[in-house]
VEXVO-828139 format. One line per field, with one value per residue (C-alpha): residue number from 1; x, y, z; residue in one letter. Coordinates in nm, 4 decimals. Layout:
resi c(NUM, ...)
u c(X, ...)
v c(Y, ...)
w c(Z, ...)
resn c(A, ...)
END
This chain:
resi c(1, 2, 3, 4, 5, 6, 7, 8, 9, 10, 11, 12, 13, 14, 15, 16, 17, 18, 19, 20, 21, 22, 23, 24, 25, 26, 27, 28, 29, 30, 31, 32, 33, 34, 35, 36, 37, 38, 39, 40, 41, 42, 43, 44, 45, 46, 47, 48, 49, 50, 51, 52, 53, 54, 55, 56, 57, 58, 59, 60, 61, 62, 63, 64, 65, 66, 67, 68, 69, 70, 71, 72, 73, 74, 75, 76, 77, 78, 79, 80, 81, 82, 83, 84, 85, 86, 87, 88, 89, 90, 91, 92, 93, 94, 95, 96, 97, 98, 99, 100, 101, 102, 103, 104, 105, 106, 107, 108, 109, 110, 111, 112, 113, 114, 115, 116, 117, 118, 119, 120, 121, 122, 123, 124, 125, 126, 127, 128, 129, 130, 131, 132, 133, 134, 135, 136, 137, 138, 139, 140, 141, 142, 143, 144, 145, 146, 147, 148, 149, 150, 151, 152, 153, 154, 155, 156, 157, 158, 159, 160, 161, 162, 163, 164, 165, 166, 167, 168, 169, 170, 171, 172, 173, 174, 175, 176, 177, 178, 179, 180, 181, 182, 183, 184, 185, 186, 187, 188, 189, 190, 191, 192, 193, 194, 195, 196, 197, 198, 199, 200, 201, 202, 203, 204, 205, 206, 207, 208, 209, 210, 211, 212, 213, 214, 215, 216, 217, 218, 219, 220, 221, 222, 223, 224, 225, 226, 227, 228, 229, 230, 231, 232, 233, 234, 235, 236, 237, 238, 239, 240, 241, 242, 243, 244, 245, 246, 247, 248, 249, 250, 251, 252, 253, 254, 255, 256, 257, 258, 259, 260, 261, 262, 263, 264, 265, 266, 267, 268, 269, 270, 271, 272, 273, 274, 275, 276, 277, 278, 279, 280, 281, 282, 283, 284, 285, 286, 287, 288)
u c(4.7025, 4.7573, 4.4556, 4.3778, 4.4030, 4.0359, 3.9792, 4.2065, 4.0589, 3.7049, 3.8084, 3.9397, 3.6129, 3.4628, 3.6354, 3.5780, 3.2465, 3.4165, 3.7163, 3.5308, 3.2691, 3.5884, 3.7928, 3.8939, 3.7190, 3.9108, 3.9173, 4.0228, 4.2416, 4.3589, 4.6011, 4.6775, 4.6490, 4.8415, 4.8475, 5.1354, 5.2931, 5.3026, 5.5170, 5.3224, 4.9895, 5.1875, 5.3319, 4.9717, 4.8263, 5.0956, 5.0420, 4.6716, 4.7007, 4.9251, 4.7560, 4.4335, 4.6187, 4.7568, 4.3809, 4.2959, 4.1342, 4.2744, 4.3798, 4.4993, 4.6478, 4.5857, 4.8340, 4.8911, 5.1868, 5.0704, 5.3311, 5.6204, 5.5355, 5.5325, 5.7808, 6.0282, 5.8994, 6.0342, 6.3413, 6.3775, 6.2329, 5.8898, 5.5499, 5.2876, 4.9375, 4.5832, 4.2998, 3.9758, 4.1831, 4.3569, 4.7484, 4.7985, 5.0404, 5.3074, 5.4921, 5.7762, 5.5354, 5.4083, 5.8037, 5.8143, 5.4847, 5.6130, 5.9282, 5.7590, 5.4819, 5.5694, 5.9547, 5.9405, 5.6547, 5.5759, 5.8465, 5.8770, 5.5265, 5.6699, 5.9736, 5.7743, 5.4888, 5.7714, 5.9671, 5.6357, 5.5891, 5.4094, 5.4688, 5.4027, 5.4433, 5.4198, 5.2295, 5.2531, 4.9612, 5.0579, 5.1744, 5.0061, 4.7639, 4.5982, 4.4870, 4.4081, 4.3164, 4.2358, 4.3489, 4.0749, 3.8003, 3.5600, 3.2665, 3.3819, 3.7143, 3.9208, 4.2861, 4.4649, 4.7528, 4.7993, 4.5760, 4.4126, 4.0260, 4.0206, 3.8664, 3.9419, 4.1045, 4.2586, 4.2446, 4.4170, 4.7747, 4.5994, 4.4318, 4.7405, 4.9449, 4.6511, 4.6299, 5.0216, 4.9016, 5.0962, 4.9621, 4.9122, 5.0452, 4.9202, 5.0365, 4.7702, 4.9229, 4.7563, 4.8941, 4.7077, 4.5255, 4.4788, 4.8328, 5.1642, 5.2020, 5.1462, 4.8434, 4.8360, 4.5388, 4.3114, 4.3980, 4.0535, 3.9396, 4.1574, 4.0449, 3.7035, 3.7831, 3.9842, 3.7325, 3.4851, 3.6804, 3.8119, 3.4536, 3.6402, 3.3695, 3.4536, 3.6383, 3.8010, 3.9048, 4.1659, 4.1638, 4.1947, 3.8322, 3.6377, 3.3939, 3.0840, 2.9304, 2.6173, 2.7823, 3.1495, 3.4405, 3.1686, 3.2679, 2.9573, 2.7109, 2.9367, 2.6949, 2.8218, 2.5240, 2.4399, 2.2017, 2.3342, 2.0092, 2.0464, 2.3585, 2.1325, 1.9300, 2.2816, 2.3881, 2.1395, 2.1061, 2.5172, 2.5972, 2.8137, 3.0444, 3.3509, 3.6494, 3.3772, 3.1655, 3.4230, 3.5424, 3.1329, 3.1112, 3.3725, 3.1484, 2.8093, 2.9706, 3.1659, 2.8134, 2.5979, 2.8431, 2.8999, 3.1140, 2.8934, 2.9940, 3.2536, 3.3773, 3.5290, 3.7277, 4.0098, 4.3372, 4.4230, 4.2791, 4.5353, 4.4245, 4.1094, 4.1171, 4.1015, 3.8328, 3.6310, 3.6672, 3.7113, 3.4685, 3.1473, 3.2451, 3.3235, 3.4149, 3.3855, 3.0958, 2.9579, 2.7387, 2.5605)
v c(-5.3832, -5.2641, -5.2514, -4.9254, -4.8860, -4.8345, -5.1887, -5.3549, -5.1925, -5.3258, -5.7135, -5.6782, -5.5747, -5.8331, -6.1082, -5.9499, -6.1644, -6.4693, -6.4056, -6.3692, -6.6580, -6.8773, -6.7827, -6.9823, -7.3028, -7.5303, -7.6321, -7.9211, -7.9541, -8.2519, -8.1426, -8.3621, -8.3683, -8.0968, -7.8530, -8.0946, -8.0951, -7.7262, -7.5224, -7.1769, -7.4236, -7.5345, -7.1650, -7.0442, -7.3401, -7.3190, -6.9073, -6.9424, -7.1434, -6.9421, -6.6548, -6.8326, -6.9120, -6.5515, -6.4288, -6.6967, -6.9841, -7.3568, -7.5383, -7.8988, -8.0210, -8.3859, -8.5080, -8.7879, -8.8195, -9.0484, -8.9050, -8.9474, -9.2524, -9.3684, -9.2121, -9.3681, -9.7031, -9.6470, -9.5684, -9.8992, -10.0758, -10.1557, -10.0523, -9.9129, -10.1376, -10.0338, -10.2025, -10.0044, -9.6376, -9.7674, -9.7926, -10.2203, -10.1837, -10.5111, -10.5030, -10.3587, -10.0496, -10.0493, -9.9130, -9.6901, -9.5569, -9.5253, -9.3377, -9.1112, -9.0032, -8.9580, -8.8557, -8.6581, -8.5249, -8.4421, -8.2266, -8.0473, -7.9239, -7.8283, -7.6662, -7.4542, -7.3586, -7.2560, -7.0439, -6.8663, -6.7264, -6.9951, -7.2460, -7.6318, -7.9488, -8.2888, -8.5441, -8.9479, -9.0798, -9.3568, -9.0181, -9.0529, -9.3091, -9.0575, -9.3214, -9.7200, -9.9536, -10.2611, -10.4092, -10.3028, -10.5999, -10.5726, -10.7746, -10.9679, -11.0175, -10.7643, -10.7721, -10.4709, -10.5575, -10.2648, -10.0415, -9.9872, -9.9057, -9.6187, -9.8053, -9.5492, -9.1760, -8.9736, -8.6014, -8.5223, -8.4611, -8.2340, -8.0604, -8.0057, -7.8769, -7.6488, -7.5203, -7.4232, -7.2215, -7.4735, -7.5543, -7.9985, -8.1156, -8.5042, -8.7842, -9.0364, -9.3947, -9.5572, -9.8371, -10.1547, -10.2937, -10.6375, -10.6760, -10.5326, -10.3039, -9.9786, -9.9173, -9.7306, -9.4669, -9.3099, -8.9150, -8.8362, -9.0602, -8.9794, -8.5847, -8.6657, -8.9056, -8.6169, -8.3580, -8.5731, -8.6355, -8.2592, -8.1139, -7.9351, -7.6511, -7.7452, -8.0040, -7.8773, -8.1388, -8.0170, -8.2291, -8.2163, -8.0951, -7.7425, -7.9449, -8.2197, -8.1243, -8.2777, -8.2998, -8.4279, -8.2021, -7.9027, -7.6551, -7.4289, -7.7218, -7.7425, -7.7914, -7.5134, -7.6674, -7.9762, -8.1164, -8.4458, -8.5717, -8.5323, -8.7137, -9.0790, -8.9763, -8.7946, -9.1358, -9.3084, -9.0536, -9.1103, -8.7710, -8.9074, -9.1467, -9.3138, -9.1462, -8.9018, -9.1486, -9.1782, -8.8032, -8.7455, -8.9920, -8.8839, -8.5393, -8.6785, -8.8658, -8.5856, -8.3778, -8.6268, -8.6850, -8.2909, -8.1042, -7.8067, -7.8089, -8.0492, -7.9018, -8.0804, -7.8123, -7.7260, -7.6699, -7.5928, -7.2936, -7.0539, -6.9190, -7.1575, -7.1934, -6.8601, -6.7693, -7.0198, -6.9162, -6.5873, -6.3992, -6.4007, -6.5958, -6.9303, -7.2325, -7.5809, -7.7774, -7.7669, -8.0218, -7.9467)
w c(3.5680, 3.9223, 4.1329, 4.2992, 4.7049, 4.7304, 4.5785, 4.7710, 5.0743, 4.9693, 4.8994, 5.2717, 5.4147, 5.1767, 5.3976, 5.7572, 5.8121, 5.6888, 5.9566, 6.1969, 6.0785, 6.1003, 6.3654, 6.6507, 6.4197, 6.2768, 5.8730, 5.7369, 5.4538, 5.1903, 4.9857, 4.6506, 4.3100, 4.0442, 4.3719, 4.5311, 4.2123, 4.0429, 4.2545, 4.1602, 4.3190, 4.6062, 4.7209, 4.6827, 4.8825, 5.1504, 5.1679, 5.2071, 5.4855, 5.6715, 5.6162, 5.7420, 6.0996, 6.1085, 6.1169, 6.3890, 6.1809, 6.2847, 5.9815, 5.9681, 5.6294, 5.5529, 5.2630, 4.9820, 4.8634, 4.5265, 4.2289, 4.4909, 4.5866, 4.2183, 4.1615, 4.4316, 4.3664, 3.9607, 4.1007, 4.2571, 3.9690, 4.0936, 3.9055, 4.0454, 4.0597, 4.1463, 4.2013, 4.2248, 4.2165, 4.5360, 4.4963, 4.5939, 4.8673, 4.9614, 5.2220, 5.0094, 4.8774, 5.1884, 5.3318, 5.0837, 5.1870, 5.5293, 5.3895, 5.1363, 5.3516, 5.7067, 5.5640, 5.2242, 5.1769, 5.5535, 5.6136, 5.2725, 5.3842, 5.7204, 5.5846, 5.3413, 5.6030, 5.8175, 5.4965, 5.4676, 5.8127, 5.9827, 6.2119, 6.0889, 6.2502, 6.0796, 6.2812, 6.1387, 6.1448, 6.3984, 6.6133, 6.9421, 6.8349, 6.6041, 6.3127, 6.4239, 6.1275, 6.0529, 5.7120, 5.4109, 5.3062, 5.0623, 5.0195, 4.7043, 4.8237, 4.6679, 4.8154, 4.8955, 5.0470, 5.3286, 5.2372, 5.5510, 5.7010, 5.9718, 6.3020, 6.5391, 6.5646, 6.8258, 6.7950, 7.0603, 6.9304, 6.6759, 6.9507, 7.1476, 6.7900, 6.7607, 7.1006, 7.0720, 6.7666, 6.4886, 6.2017, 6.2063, 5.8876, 5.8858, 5.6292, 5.5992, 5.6997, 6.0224, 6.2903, 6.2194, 6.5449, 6.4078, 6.2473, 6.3449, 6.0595, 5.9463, 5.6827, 5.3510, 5.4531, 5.1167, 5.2047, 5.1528, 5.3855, 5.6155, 5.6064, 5.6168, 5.9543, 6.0711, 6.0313, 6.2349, 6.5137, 6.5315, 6.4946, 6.2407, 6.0745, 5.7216, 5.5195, 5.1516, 4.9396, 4.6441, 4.3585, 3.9515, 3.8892, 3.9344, 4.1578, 4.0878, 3.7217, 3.5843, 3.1753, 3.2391, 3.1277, 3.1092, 3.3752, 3.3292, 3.4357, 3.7688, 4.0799, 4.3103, 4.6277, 4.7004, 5.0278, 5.1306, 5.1177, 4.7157, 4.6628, 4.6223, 4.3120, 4.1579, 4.1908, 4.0408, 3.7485, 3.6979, 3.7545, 4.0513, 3.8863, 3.9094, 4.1071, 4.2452, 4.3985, 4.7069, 4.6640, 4.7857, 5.0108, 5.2238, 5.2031, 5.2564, 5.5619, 5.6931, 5.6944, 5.8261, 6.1342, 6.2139, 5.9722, 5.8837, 5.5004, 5.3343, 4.9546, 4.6634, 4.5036, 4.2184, 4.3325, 4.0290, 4.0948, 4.2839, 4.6154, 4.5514, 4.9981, 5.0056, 4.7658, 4.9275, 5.2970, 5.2818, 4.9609, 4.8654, 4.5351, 4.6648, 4.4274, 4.3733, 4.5115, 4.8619, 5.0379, 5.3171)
resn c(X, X, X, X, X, X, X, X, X, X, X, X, X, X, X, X, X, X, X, X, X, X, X, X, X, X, X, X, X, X, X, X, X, X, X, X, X, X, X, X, X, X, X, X, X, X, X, X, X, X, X, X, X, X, X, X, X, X, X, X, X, X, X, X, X, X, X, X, X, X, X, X, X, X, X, X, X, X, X, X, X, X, X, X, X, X, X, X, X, X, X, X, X, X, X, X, X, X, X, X, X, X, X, X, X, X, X, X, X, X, X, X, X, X, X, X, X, X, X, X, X, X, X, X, X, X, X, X, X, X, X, X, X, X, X, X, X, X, X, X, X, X, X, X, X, X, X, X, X, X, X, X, X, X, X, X, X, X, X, X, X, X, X, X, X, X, X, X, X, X, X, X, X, X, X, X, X, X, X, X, X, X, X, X, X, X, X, X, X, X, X, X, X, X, X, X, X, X, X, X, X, X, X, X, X, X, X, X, X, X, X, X, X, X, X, X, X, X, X, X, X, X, X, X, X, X, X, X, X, X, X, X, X, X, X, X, X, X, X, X, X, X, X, X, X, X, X, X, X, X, X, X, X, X, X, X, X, X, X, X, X, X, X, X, X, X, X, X, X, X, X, X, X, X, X, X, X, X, X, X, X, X, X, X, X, X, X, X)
END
């Protein structure tokens, strides 16, 4: 059914406070999940975020690059192995990474930023020194392979991309400071680094899910608010479990070290950027 001028008109107005809210700040991104994959999802993703820089908001898109990766690495003949939801990356996965990543996936981003009317720019993240990392440990020992631990980021090439009015488009790999090598970066992580070091306003992360809900699977019991100072007893109740419990901390640290609001959102959900930033609706969860 077409929608009639007048409405139109009003869901305009309803996002001049949140333009102006926004503008001149900069939002942080990650892009993965089914939104990388469904082409309808990825057009709507990509023309959200230009729209968002027409208006004057600063967005920097952080990207995975997991089902291509996979993918490639079939192609050659070689499975895929995690250990603890991270991909284990040899030396040989860890090329492909390289390839995928900072190749592929970056510039297909670029390319269709560019086809919709704005102006990307795909940054490495060994470009300029912007991610440093040192290779991941856990306590009990858990090997990796590359997979790397952010020690230190630079902003400043994302500053400059900004500045110039482009729109950063980041793959998450890192140069390792205690090995020559580059380092398999979690995306998420490397957002909610990102964020921090770009005193970026918010932080959206797209995944799979409609946001944190207390009965799994149950959309209605979806937690749309959340103070970080909750996010402990959530925990211990097991309301935050398994692939979430990273998905929130990268929130609860991206709060607690000056983001004003970090979300975990669908992107299955078209124009889900959009209905966040810019109405009165909102979706997903937000912690604060």
């Amino acid at each position: 059914m077409e929608r009639n001028p007048e409405l139109k008109a009003s869901t305009l107005v309803e996002a001049l406070p949140y333009i102006q809210e926004y503008y001149g700040k900069v939002i942080v991104v990650k892009y993965g999940g089914n939104a990388m994959i469904n082409e309808e999802l990825k057009n709507a993703v990509i023309q959200d975020i230009v729209l968002l820089n027409l208006v004057g908001i600063k967005v920097v898109l952080v990207h995975g690059g997991g089902p291509e990766i996979s993918d490639l690495l079939k192609k050659i003949g070689k499975e895929s192995h995690f250990v603890k939801g991270l991909r284990y990356t040899d030396r040989e996965t860890m090329d492909i990474v390289q390839m995928v990543l900072c190749g592929k996936v970056n510039k297909n981003l670029v390319t269709m930023l560019q086809a919709a009317g704005g102006s990307g720019i795909g940054l490495g993240g060994m470009d300029g020194g912007l991610f440093k990392a040192v290779r991941l440990k856990d306590e009990d020992g858990t090997d990796y392979g590359y997979v790397g631990d952010i020690t230190d980021v630079n902003p400043k090439p994302v500053f400059d991309m900004l500045e110039k009015g482009y729109i950063p488009v980041v793959s998450s790999v890192a140069q390792g400071v205690d090995e020559e090598t580059a380092y398999n970066i979690n995306a998420d992580t490397a957002a909610e680094k990102l964020a921090v070091a770009l005193k970026a306003k918010k932080l959206i992360l797209l995944t799979d899910v409609p946001g944190l809900m207390r009965v799994p699977k149950d959309e209605s019991t979806t937690i749309h608010r959340i103070q970080v100072s909750e996010v402990p007893a959530l925990v211990k109740e097991g309301i935050i479990s398994g692939g979430m419990i990273p998905k929130v901390a990268c929130c609860v640290e991206a709060v607690r070290r000056g983001v004003e609001r970090a979300n975990i959102q669908d992107g299955r959900v078209k124009h889900s950027i959009l209905i966040e930033l810019l109405s009165n609706d909102g979706v997903g969860t937000m912690f604060y």
